[in-house]
N, C-alpha and C positions, 0 to 999 in steps of 0.2 A: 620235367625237372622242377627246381623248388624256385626258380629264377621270378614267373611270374606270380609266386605268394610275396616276394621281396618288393614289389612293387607296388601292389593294394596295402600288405602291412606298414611301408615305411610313408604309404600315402597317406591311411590313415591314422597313424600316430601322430601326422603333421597336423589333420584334424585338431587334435586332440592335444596339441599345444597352443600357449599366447604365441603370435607371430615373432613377441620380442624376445621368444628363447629358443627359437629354431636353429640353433646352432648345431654342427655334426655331433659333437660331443653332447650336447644336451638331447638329440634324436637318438642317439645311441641308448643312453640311460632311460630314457621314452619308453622308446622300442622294447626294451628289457624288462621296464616294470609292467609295461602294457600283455605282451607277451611273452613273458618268462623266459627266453631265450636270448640269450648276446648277440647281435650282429655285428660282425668283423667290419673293419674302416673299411679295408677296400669294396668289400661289397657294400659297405651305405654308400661309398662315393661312386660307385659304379649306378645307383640306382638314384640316388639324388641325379647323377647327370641325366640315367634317362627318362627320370622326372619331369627334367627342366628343359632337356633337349628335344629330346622327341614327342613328347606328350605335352611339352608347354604347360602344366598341370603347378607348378611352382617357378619363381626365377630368382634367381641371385636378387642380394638383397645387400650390397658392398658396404663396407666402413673401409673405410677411407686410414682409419689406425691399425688393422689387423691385416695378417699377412690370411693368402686363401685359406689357409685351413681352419682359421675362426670365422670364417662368411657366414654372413646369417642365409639363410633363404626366404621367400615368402611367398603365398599361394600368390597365382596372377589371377585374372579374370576368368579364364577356363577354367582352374584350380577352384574355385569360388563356387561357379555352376555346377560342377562337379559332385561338390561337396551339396550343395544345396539337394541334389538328386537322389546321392546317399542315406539323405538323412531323409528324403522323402519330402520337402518344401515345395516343391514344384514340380509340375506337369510335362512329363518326360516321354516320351510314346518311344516305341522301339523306333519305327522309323524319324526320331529326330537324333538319334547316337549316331 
C-alpha cells in the first residue's frame, strides 16, 4: 500500500522546510508543491504522529498561544541524523541502521 511513501515523502518535505514553518497546514501546501499531489489532514496527522511517535524522527514543537492543530513540529536528534544520511554527510554502514 502507499502508507509507507507517506512517510519518507512527508519526512522529507520536513527536510525541506525552515523549522519555523513546519506547521500541518504549511506541510501540507509543502507536500503539494514538492510533489504535485494533495495530502488529506487526516493522513499528514496520522503520519506526522507516526513521525513523532514511533520513529522519534520529529517532536512537537508547542506554542503556548495556538490550539493542537497549529503546532509546529521539529526534527529531534534522530530526525537530524537521519537527515544527515539522506543527503549523504555522513558515514552510515548498513549495519549502523
Amino acid at each position: 500500500n502507499g502508507i509507507p511513501f507517506h512517510y519518507i515523502a512527508v519526512f522529507k518535505t520536513l527536510l525541506c522546510m525552515k523549522e519555523a514553518d513546519m506547521t500541518p497546514e504549511e506541510v501540507a501546501k509543502s507536500f503539494e508543491s514538492l510533489f504535485g499531489r494533495h495530502i488529506k489532514q487526516s493522513s499528514l496527522s496520522r503520519t506526522l504522529s507516526y513521525l513523532r511517535s514511533t520513529l522519534k524522527l520529529i517532536a512537537k514543537n508547542d506554542n503556548a498561544f495556538a490550539d493542537d492543530r497549529f503546532r509546529y513540529v521539529k526534527l529531534t536528534a534522530a530526525g537530524r541524523e537521519f537527515q544527515k544520511h539522506l543527503i549523504g554527510s555522513t558515514t552510515v554502514s548498513q549495519g549502523d541502521v
